[in-house]
C-alpha positions, 0 to 999 in steps of 0.5 A: 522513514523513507520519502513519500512515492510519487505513486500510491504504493502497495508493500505486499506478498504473494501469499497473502491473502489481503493482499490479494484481495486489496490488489482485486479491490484497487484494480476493479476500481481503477486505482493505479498503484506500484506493487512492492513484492517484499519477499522479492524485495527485502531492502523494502523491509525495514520500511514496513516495519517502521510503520508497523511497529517492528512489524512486517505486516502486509499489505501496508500502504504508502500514499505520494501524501506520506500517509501509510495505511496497514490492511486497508479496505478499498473504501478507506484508500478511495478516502484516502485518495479524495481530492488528489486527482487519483480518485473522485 
């Protein structure tokens, strides 16, 4: 597994629908993130899948705790953020 980002990072696709919604979702909201687009970005692959299973299920997120999160709601990554300064 690869190290923990220093921002709240989004392993995502362009097609995907949940990921289109969670982006709308983190942006209404004010929660910065950096988008890894895993069809543009195919070394980002085996990350995904290491914490999916072998799976390259998206959008999977990697949070500066280490933390991943796969298809998460908005509420579930504004808990995730509590108490990091990200989100009050």
């Amino acid at each position: 597994m690869s190290s923990a980002p220093t921002q709240l990072t989004m392993y995502s696709t362009s097609w995907c629908p949940f990921c289109v919604r969670l982006k709308a979702g983190l942006k209404a909201e004010g929660i910065s993130f950096v988008e890894v687009d895993i069809d543009e970005n195919p070394d980002a692959i085996p990350f995904v899948e290491s914490v999916n299973g072998g799976n390259r299920t998206v959008p999977t997120l990697h949070y500066p705790s280490g933390a991943t999160q796969t298809n998460p709601s908005v509420a579930q990554v504004k808990q995730a953020l509590a108490g990091t300064g990200v989100v009050d």
